[in-house]
TORLUMVO-600077 format. One record per residue (C-alpha): chain; x negated, y negated, z negated. Coordinates in steps of 0.02 Angstrom, whole numbers, plus 50000, padded with zeros to 5 digits. Example, Ala and Ser with C-alpha at 12.3 -4.5 7.8 and 13.67 -1.06 7.14 Angstrom:
<loses>
> c px py pz
> A 49385 50225 49610 $
> A 49316 50053 49643 $
</loses>
This chain:
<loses>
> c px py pz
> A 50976 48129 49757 $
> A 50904 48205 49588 $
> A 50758 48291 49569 $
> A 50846 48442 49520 $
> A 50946 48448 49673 $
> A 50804 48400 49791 $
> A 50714 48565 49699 $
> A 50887 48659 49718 $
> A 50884 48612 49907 $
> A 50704 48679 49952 $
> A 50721 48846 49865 $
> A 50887 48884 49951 $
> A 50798 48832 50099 $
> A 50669 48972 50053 $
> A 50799 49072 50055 $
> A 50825 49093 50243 $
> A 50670 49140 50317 $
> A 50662 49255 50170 $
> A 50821 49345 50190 $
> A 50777 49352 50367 $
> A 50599 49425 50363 $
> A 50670 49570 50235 $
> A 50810 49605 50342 $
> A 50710 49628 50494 $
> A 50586 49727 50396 $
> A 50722 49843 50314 $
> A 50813 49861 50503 $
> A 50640 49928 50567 $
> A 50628 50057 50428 $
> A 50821 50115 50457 $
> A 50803 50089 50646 $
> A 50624 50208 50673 $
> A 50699 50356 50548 $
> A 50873 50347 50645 $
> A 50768 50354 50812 $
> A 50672 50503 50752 $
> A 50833 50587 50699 $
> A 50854 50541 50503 $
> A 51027 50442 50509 $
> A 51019 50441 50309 $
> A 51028 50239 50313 $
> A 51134 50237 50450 $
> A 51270 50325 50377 $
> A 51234 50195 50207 $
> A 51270 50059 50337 $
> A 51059 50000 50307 $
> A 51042 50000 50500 $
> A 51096 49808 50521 $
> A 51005 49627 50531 $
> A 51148 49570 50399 $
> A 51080 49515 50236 $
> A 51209 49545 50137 $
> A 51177 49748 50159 $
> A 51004 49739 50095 $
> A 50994 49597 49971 $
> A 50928 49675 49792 $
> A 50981 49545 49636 $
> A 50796 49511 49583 $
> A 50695 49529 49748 $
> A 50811 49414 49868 $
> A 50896 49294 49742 $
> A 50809 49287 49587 $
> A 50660 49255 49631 $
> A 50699 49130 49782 $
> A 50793 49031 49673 $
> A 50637 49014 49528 $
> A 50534 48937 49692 $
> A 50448 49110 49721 $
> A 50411 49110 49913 $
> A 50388 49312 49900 $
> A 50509 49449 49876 $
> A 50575 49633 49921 $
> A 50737 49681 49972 $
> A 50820 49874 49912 $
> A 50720 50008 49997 $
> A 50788 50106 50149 $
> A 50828 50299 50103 $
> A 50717 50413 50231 $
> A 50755 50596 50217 $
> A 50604 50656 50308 $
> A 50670 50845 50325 $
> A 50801 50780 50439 $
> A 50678 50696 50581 $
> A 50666 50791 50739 $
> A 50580 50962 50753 $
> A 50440 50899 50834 $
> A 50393 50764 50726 $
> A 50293 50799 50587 $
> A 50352 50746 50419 $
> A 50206 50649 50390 $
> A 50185 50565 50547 $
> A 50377 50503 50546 $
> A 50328 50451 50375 $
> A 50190 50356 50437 $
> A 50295 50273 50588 $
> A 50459 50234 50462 $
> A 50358 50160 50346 $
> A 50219 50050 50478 $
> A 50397 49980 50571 $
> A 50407 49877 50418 $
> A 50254 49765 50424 $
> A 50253 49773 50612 $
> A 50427 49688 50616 $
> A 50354 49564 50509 $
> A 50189 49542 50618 $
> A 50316 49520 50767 $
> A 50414 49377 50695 $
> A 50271 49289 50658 $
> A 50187 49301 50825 $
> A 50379 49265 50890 $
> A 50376 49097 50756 $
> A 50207 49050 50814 $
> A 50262 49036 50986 $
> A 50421 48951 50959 $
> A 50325 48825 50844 $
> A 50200 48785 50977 $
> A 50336 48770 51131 $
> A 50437 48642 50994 $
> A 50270 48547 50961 $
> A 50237 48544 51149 $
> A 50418 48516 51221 $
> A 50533 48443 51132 $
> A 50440 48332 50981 $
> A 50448 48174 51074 $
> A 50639 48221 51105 $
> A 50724 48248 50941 $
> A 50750 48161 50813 $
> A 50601 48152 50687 $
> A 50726 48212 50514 $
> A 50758 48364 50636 $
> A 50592 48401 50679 $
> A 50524 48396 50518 $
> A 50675 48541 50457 $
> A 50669 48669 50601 $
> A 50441 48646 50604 $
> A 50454 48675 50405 $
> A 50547 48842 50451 $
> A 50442 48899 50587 $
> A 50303 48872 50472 $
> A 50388 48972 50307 $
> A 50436 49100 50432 $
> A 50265 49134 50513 $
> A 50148 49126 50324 $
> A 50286 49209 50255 $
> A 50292 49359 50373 $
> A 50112 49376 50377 $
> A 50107 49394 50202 $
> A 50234 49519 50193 $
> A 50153 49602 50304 $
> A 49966 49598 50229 $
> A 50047 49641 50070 $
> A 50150 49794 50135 $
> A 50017 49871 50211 $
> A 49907 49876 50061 $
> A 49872 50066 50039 $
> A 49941 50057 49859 $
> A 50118 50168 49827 $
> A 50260 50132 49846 $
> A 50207 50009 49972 $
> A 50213 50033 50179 $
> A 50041 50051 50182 $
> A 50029 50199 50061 $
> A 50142 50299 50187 $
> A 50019 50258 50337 $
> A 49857 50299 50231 $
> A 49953 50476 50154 $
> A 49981 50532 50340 $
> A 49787 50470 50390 $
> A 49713 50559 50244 $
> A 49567 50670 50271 $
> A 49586 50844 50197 $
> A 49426 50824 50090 $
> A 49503 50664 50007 $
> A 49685 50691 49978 $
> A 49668 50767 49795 $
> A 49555 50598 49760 $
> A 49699 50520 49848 $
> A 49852 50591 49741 $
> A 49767 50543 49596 $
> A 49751 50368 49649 $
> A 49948 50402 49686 $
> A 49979 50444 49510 $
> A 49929 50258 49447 $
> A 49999 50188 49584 $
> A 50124 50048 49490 $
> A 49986 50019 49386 $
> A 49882 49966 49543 $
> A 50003 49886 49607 $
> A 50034 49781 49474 $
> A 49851 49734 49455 $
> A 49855 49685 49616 $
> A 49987 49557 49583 $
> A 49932 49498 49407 $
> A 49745 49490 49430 $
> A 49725 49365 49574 $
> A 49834 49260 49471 $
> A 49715 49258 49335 $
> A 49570 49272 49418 $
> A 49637 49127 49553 $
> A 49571 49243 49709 $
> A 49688 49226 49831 $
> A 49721 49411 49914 $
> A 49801 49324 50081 $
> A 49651 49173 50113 $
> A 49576 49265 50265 $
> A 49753 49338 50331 $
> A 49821 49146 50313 $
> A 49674 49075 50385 $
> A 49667 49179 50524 $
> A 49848 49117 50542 $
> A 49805 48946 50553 $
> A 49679 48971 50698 $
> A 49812 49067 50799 $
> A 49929 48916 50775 $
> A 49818 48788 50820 $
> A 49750 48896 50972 $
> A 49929 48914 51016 $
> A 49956 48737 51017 $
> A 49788 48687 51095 $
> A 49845 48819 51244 $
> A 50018 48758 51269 $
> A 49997 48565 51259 $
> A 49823 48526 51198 $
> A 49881 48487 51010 $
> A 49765 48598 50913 $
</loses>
């Protein structure tokens, strides 16, 4: 096989885990507005695991196929004047936008698990090609959700995490914080250009702390931390 193909072949595998991860997390938006009454992405058809209703051109193929492990899928409309009466626009804000990263934090905890019952069960049992694939996938799926995660709940708009920290904010610092809100894209995009020149890496201590659950996870199920 060619080089090129072989390179072809490991970004489409990217690929899945990716389109999965931003499906889940754009269900969990469209899901937590439709359960506090906004049926906005509903109606747009948004409130579904299939990729194919939430893929954006740049975000979920583009990038994927350039061998960028990262990337965003179209935002879920939220109409927050059409939640329930007794839900504060804020707070649904808040809860629409944290269903997001939670999803994310759920599949990995979910990929974690099933990585440590494959290591434990079934490694001496299937064929080694196999193993290989499906651990490679756990493992994409689990660094790959946590980072999503991390990087969604940054308190930077129009990320998650600016929703959570707008509904949070004291009175005394909110016109602070709407300035901050005014250069948000330019924050944002420091945020993504400067640890690439500066070679910090924003996700170390989230990934690391990764790695411990996995090999705790493994260590408690089988003894193969």
């Amino acid at each position: 096989m060619h080089f090129d193909e072989t390179r072809l072949i490991e970004r489409l595998t990217i690929m899945v885990p990716l389109w999965l991860s931003l499906s889940v997390h754009e269900w969990a938006h469209a899901w937590s507005a439709w359960r506090l009454g906004d049926d906005t992405a509903a109606l747009m058809g948004r409130l579904t695991l299939n990729p194919l209703a939430h893929i954006d051109p740049i975000g979920t193929v583009l990038l994927p196929l350039m061998g960028v492990p990262f990337g965003w899928a179209k935002p879920v409309p939220v109409q927050p004047l059409r939640f329930r009466r007794d839900i504060k626009m804020q707070t649904g804000m808040m809860i629409t936008a944290a269903a997001g990263p939670i999803s994310n934090l759920v599949l990995a905890a979910g990929s974690i698990v099933l990585f440590a019952l494959l290591v434990r069960f079934f490694h001496a049992h299937i064929d080694k090609a196999a193993f290989q694939t499906v651990s490679s996938l756990l493992g994409m799926m689990i660094f790959l959700n946590v980072a999503l995660a991390v990087f969604n709940l940054l308190p930077i708009p129009p990320l998650d995490g600016s929703r959570v920290a707008d509904a949070l904010m004291p009175r005394g610092a909110r016109p602070l914080w709407e300035d901050f809100c005014r250069f948000g894209p330019l924050a944002l995009a420091a945020v993504i250009i400067l640890p690439l020149v500066s070679g910090i890496n924003l996700f170390y201590w989230p990934m690391a702390a990764t790695s411990y659950v996995i090999q705790q996870a493994l260590a408690l199920l089988g003894g193969l931390g």
